[in-house]
C-alpha angles and dihedrals in degrees: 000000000000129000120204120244084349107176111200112204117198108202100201108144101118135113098211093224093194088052083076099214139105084232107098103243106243081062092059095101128236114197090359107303129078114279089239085061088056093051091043092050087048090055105044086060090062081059098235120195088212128022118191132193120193102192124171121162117064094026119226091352086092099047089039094059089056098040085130091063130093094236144131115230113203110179121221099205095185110037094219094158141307087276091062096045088058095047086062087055099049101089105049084057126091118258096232098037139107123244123214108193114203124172124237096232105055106080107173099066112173096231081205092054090062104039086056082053104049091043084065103116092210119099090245132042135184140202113216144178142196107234121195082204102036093170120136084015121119107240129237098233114206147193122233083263087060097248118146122251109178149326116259122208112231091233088050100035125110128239093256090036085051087057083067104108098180100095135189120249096201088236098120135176112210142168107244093220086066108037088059097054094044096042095059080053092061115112134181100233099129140098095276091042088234137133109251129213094195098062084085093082096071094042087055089054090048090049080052098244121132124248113220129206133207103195118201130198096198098100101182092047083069099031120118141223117242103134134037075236080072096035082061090045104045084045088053093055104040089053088048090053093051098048085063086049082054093049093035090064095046103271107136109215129203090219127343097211090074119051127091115217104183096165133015126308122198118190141187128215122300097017119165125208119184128200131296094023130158124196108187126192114346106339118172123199115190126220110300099012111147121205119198123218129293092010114157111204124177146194085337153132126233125195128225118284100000118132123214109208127228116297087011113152127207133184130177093324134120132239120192123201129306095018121150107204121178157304097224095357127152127210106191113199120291084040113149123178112186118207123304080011111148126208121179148200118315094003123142130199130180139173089351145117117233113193134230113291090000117140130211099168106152143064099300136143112231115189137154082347136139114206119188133217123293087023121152118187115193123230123277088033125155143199100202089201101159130058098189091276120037130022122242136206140229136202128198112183124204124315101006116162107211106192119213129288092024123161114199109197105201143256087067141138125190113201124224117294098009125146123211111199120235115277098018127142111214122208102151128045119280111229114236115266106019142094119254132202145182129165137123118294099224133048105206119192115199126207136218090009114146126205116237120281122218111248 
C-alpha cells in the first residue's frame, strides 16, 4: 500500500524516568537493537515521502545512534506534552499530506494495524485498544451512536469516564490541514499543565468531522516501555513470536521459551535448536543443521547437517556441511570449515581456513592459517602467528599429520604429507612427506631440587 504524500512522525523525546538510567530510554534494545530502531524499521516499510523524528532528553544521543538513516530530527528541548512535540514537528510536514504519529517506545507496531488506519477515509484516525487495566491510559469517550467525542486523559477523567476500557495507543492518522489549524488551538490548562495532542479529537468533533477509530486486539503490538519490568515483557513476546516464526518454518525447538534472536534467522528443514541459545545479526542454519544448548552464534553461516555442540561461540565465520563443531568451540571472525571438517572442544580459529575432512579436536590455537584437506592437528597445538607487531601466516598443505603440543612459529608452511613430530616447535618450513622433528637434545633429572615454598 502506498499513501500519497504520508508523513510519519516518531515522538520519541522522553527520559523514561521509571526506566532508572541516564540512557534515554528509545535507545534501551530489544532484541538487540533500540526500541526507536524498532519504531523507524516499522515505518520505512509504509514508504513514507518524509519521516520525521522529535527527540528531547538525552540530546543528539538519540540522532547519532541512527546517522545511517534518511530522517529529520527536530529536537523538543522542554517536554511540555505530546501537543508541543508535534508542534515542533509541524513545519518540517507537506501541506497536503497525511501524518501518521507513532510513538518511539513502542517497538512491536502491527503494520496492519496502520494501514487499516491510514485507508480511513475520516480527517482523524485512531488506534485503539480494550484494556482489562486501563489505568494511566487516556479513554475513548463515546455517544450513545458510538461516535467518538473526544479523548480523556486518566489523571482528568471522571469516575464514570475511568470505567471506559477502550483506550487510546498515541499512534494517530491525521489530515495536515487539520492538524496545523487544531494544534495552534491547543492549550495547558489541565491537571498535568501540558499540551495535549490529544485534545484534537474534540476540536475535530466541534468542527463536525468524524473521528475514526482502528481498533487492534493485539495488545503488545501498542504497549509501551516504561520499566525495565516492560522492557522484560515486550522482549519476552517478541522472542516467543518468533519462535513460532522458527517452528513455523520447520525448525524443531527444544523450548521456545528460550532462545534470542536479536537479528534475523533463517533455517532449513529439520533443524534442530536446543535450550539457552543466542543468534545475533543474520545467522543462517541449513537443513538439518542441530544446535546444542547455550550456543551463542553470530553474524554467521551454518551448513546442512552440521551440528554445533553445547557453549560453542561463533562470530562472523562459515561452516559448510557436515561439519561437527564443539562442545565449547570458538570461531572467531574470518573463520571458514570447509566440509567433514571437525573442531573440538576448546578450540579456537580465527581468521583461518580449515579443509575438508580436516580435524582440529583438542585444545589448539588456529590463527591466519590455511589448513588443507585430510589435515589432523594434535591437541595442545599452536599457530604463533604474532610477534608483538605484525601478524604472520601459516600454511599447512594436504595430509598432514600435526602431533600434539606443536608450535608452529610463521611464517611457516608445512608441505603435503608432512609429519611433525609431538612437542616440536616449528620455526622453518617442514619438506612434504617427511617427518620432522625439534626438541631438546638432552633430558636432565635433577636431585635433591624443592619447589618453592610460599613465604
Amino acid at each position: 500500500m502506498i499513501i500519497k504524500n504520508l508523513n510519519i512522525v516518531i515522538l520519541a523525546a522522553g527520559k523514561g524516568t521509571r526506566m532508572q538510567s541516564v540512557i534515554p530510554k528509545v535507545l534501551h534494545r530489544l532484541a538487540g537493537k533500540p526500541l526507536l530502531a524498532h519504531v523507524i524499521d516499522a515505518a520505512k516499510t509504509l514508504n513514507p515521502s518524509k519521516m520525521v523524528v522529535v527527540y528531547g532528553y538525552g540530546g543528539d544521543a538519540v540522532p547519532n545512534a541512527f546517522t545511517h538513516e534518511d530522517i529529520t530530527w527536530v529536537e523538543q528541548k522542554e517536554q511540555l506534552g505530546t501537543g508541543h512535540a508535534m508542534l515542533q514537528a509541524v513545519p518540517h510536514l507537506d501541506d497536503d499530506g497525511t501524518t501518521l504519529i507513532l510513538l518511539g517506545d513502542v517497538p512491536l507496531l502491527n503494520l496492519q494495524s496502520c494501514m487499516s488506519l491510514l485507508e480511513k477515509p475520516e480527517a482523524l484516525g485512531l488506534l485503539t485498544v480494550s484494556k482489562q487495566n486501563p489505568t494511566g491510559y487516556g479513554r475513548i469517550v463515546r455517544n450513545h451512536q458510538q461516535l467518538i467525542l473526544a479523548i480523556v486523559e486518566h489523571k482528568d477523567a471522571t469516575d464514570t469516564q475511568k470505567a471506559i476500557t477502550e483506550v487510546n495507543t498515541g499512534i494517530i492518522a491525521v489530515n495536515n490541514k487539520n492538524l496545523n489549524a487544531w494544534l495552534s488551538k491547543l492549550s495547558n490548562h489541565n491537571a498535568q499543565g501540558e499540551y495535549y495532542l490529544t485534545d484534537i479529537v474534540a476540536m475535530a468533533v466541534n468542527d463536525g468531522l468524524n473521528v475514526s477509530a482502528e481498533i487492534t486486539y493485539d495488545e503488545a503490538s501498542v504497549e509501551g516501555v516504561n520499566s525495565k519490568a516492560d522492557l522484560a515483557s515486550l522482549e519476552r513476546v517478541y522472542q516467543t513470536r518468533y519462535a513460532a516464526s522458527l517452528m513455523q518454518a520447520g525448525a524443531t525447538l527444544a523450548d521456545p521459551n528460550r532462545i534470542d534472536v536479536r537479528g534475523s534467522l533463517t533455517v532449513g528443514k529439520d533443524v534442530e535448536i536446543d535450550v539457552g541459545c543466542v543468534f545475533e545479526g543474520k545467522v543462517a542454519l541449513g537443513d538439518g543443521v542441530r544446535i546444542g544448548p547455550y550456543c551463542v552464534i553470530k553474524e554467521s553461516s551454518i551448513g546442512a547437517e552440521s551440528e554445533i555442540a553445547a557453549f560453542t561461540h561463533i562470530d562472523q565465520a562459515r561452516v559448510e556441511s557436515g561439519c561437527r563443531i564443539g562442545p565449547y568451540a570458538r570461531l572467531r571472525p574470518g573463520a571458514e570449515i570447509a566440509d567433514e571438517a571437525h573442531v573440538g572442544n576448546f578450540v579456537e580459529i580465527k581468521n583461518s581456513q580449515v579443509g575438508s575432512n580436516s580435524k582440529v579436536n583438542h585444545l589448539s590455537y588456529i590463527g591466519d592459517a590455511t589448513i588443507g584437506k585430510n589435515v589432523n592437528i594434535g591437541a595442545g597445538t599452536i599457530t604463533c602467528n604474532y610477534d608483538g607487531v605484525n601478524k604472520y601466516k601459516t600454511v599447512i598443505e594436504d595430509d598432514v599429520f600435526i602431533g600434539s603440543d606443536t608450535q608452529l612459529v610463521a611464517p611457516v608452511v608445512i608441505g603435503e604429507g608432512a609429519t611433525i613430530a609431538a612437542g616440536s616447535t616449528i620455526t622453518k618450513n617442514a619438506p612434504a612427506g617427511q617427518l620432522t622433528i625439534c626438541r631438546a637434545k638432552d633430558q636432565k633429572s635433577i636431585a635433591g631440587w624443592k619447589r618453592p615454598i610460599k613465604k
